[in-house]
N, C-alpha and C positions, 0 to 999 in steps of 0.2 A: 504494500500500500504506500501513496505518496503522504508524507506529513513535511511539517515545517520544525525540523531539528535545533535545540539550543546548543551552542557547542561550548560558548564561557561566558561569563558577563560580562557586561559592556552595551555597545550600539548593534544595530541590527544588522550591521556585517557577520555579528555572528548567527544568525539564523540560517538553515541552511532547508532548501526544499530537498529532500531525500526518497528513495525508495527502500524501507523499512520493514521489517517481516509483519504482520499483522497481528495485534493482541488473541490470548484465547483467554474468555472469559473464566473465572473462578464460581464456586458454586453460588455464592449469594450476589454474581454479576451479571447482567449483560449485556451481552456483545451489541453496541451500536453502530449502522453505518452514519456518518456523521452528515449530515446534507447543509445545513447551516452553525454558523459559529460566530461570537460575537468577543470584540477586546473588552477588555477589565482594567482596572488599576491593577490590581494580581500581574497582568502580563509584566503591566512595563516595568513593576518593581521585580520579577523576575529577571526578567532581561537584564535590567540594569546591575541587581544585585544592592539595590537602597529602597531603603533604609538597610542597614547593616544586619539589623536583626531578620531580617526575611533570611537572611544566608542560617542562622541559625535557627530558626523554625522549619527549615525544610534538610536540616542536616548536613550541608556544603558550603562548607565558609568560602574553598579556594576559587570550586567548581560545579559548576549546577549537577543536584541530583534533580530535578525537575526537567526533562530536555524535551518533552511536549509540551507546550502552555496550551493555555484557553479552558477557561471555568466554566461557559456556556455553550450549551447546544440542544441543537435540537437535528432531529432524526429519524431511522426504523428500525426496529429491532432485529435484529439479525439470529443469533440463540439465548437463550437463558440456562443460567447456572439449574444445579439439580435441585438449591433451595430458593427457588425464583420460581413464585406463583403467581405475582403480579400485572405480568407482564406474559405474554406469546410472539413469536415473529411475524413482520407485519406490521405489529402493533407501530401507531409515533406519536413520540414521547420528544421532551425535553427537558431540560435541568440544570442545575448548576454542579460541577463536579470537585471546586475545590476541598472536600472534604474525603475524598478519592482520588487522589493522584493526580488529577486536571489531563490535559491529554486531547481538548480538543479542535487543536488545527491540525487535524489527521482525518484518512478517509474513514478510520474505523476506531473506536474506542470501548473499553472497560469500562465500564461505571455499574457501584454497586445499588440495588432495585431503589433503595430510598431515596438516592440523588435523582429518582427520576416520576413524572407524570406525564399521563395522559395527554397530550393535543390538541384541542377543541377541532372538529373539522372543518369549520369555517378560517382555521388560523391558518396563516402560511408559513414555514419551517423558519423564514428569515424574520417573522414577528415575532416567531416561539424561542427564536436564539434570544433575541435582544431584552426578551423579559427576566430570565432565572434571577439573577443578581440584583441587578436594579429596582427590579420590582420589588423585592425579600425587603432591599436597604429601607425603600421608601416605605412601605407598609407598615415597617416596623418602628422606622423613623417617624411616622406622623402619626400613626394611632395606637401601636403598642406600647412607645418609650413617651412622644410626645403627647399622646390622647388630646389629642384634636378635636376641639369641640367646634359646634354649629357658630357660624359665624365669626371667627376670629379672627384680629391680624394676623399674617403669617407670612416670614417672608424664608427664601429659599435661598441659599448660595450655591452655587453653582448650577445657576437655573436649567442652560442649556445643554446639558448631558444628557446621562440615562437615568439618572435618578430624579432631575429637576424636570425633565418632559413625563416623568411619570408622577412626579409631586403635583404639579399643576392639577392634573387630571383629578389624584384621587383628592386635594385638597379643596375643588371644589366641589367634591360631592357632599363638605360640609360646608357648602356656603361660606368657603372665608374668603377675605377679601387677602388676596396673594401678592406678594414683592418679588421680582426674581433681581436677582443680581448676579451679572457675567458681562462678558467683554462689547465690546462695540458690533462688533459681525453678526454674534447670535439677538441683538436686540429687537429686530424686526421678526424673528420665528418666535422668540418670546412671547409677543405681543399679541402674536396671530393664534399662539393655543392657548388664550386667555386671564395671562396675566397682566392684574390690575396697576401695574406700576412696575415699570423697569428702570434699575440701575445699573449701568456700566462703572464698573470697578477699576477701570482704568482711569476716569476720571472723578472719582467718587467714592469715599469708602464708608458705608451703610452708619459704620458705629459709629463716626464724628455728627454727621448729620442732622441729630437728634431726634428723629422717629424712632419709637419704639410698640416690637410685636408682642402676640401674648405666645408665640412660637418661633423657633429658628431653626430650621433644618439646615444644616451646616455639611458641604462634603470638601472642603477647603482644609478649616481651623489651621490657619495661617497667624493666627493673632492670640496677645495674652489672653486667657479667660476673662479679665477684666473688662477688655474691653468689648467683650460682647454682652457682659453685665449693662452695657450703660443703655444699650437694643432694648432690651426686655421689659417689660410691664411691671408692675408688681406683681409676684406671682409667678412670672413668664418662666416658659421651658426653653431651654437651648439643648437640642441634641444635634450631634455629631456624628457621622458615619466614617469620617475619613480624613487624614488628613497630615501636616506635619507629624513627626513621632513626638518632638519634642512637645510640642502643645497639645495633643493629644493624651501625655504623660501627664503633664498640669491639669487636667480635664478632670482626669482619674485621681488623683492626687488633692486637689484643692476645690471639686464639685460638693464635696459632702459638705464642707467649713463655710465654705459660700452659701451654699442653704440653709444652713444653721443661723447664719449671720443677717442673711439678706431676704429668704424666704424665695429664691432666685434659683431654678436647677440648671446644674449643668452636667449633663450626661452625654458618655459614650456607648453607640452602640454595639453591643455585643452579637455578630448577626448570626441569625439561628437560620442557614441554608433550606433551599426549600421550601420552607416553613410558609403560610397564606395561600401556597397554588393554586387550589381548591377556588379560594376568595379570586387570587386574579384569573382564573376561568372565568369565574362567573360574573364578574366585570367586562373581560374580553368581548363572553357569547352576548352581555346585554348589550353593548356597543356603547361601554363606561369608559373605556381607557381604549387606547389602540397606540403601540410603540412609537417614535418617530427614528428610523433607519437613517446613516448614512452610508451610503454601496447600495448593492454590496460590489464587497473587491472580491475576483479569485484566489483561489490558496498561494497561488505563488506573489502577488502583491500583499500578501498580509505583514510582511516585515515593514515594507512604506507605511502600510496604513496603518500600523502598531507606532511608527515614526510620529505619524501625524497625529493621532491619540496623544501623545506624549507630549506633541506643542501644545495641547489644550486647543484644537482648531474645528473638532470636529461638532456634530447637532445631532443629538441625542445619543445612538447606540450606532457605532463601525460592524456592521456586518460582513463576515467574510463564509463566502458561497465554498465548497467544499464540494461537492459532488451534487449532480442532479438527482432524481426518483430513480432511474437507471443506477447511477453510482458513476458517472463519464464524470472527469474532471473538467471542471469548468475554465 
C-alpha cells in the first residue's frame, strides 16, 4: 500500500510517499481502507517534534516512533479482528485514531473498534474525515467543560479552523451571540457562517479591548491566564483546547486559585476521543452543522498541505483524498 512515511523531525522534506507492506489487523481491530483523511495539530507537532514533550509521550526523543501521522479518517471496513462485533466489511465508518497509533495518511489502517462509528449515509467520507477531532474538541469545549447556556456572549479564538467553523454552528444552536477572532483572510468566511462580530488578531487583540464574554473557547492560549481574566464576565468560563505548553501549564496550574479568588474558571480541556458521535450524527443527519473543507489534496501533496496547516492559512478542516470507493489512488 502507498502511505506518507515520517522518516525524522523537522520540515516536510522528511515525509516520504512510500510503498509499504499493508497493516493486519489484531483481534479487537479493524482493518480500514482509508478513503478520506484530515491534518490535526497532532501532525504538525509530530513532524516537527514541538513541543519537546510530544517526543516523550510517544517514546522517541531522537526519532519518530510514530512514522504514519493523521488522527482522522474516514473509510470501509475491510476485516474485523475475532473480538470485533461492531462492525462487518463494507461497513463506513470514521474516527479519530490518536489513541491507537494514528496511521492515517495510508491507503489502509489498524484502528481498534472504539476509535470508530458508523457514517451517516447522507455524509460524504471527506465530511466524515474532517469531523472526529474537531468536533470531540468543540462539543466538549462548549457544552461539556464550558456549558453553554441559551443566549450568551461567546466569543471563539481561532475562529476559522476546524474547531471554530464547528463552534459557530453548535454555539448557535444556543442562541448566543458569537465573536470569532483570526486573521484578516478568514474574516469574510467568518462572517458568512454566522458570526456576530469578527476580530482580526493581527490588528487587534480581544483582551485589551474591553469587551467581555460569559464564554471563551480558546484553541491559541498564547497569552498569561490573566489576561484572559480581564475577557470574562463575572462568573465567565475560559476553556482551552490547545495551545502554547507553557501557558497551557499556567492554565492547569493557577485555574483552581483564580476561581477561588475571582469566581472566574479557567480550564483545560482534557479531550475524551470519540466521545458525542452519536450527538454529531444526529446534528449532521438534521442539517445542524455540516464541516467547512479545505481540498481536498491527494496523498502525495499532503506534506505541502501539512506545510500550509502549519502557516495557520488554511479555512476550517485540510482534507486529504487517499483512495476512491475503488481504492485507485487519487
Amino acid at each position: 500500500m502507498k502511505a506518507i512515511v515520517l522518516k525524522q523531525y523537522g520540515g516536510i522534506e522528511n515525509l516520504k510517499l512510500e510503498e509499504i507492506e499493508k497493516p493486519v489487523q489484531k483481534d479487537n481491530e479493524v482493518l480500514v481502507k482509508v478513503i478520506s483523511a484530515s491534518i490535526n495539530d497532532w501532525d504538525w507537532a509530530l513532524l516537527t517534534g514541538k513541543p519537546f514533550v510530544i517526543r516523550m509521550l510517544y517514546g522517541a526523543f531522537f526519532k519518530p516512533k510514530i512514522k504514519i501521522l493523521g488522527v482522522d479518517i474516514a473509510g470501509k471496513v475491510v476485516a474485523t479482528g475475532k473480538a470485533v462485533t461492531a462492525f462487518k466489511p463494507d461497513d463506513e465508518v470514521y474516527g479519530d485514531l490518536s489513541e491507537c497509533g494514528f496511521g492515517g495518511f495510508a491507503q489502509y489502517v489498524c484502528a481498534e473498534a472504539k476509535a470508530l462509528t458508523i457514517k451517516p449515509s447522507n455524509m460524504t467520507f471527506d465530511q466524515a474525515a474532517a469531523i472526529p477531532h474537531a468536533a470531540a474538541l468543540t462539543t466538549q469545549g462548549l457544552i461539556d467543560e464550558g456549558k453553554i447556556e441559551k443566549g450568551q456572549q461567546v466569543l471563539i479564538n481561532g475562529a476559522g479552523g476546524g474547531v471554530g467553523t464547528f463552534g459557530i454552528q453548535i454555539a448557535k444552536l444556543y442562541q448566543a451571540k458569537v465573536t470569532g477572532v483570526d486573521s484578516l483572510d478568514k474574516q469574510a468566511m467568518m462572517k458568512s457562517m454566522g458570526y456576530d462580530e469578527t476580530i482580526n488578531y493581527q490588528s487587534e487583540d480581544f483582551t485589551k479591548n474591553g469587551k467581555q464574554y460569559d464564554l471563551i473557547l480558546d484553541t491559541k492560549t498564547n497569552r498569561s491566564p490573566f489576561q484572559y481574566l480581564k475577557s470574562l464576565k463575572s462568573g465567565g468560563k475560559y476553556v482551552t483546547v490547545g495551545g502554547h505548553m507553557s501557558r497551557l501549564i499556567q492554565i492547569v496550574f493557577l485555574g483552581p486559585l483564580i476561581k477561588l479568588i475571582t469566581g472566574k474558571q479557567l480550564k483545560l480541556l482534557s479531550l475524551k476521543p470519540n466521545k458525542n458521535s452519536d450527538y454529531i450524527n444526529e446534528l449532521y443527519s438534521a442539517g445542524k452543522i455540516r464541516p467547512v473543507i479545505d481540498g481536498p489534496y491527494p496523498l502525495e501533496k499532503m506534506p505541502q498541505a501539512l506545510d500550509y496547516f502549519g502557516q495557520g492559512k488554511h479555512k476550517g478542516k485540510i482534507i486529504i483524498s487517499v483512495g476512491d470507493e475503488d481504492n485507485t489512488l487519487i
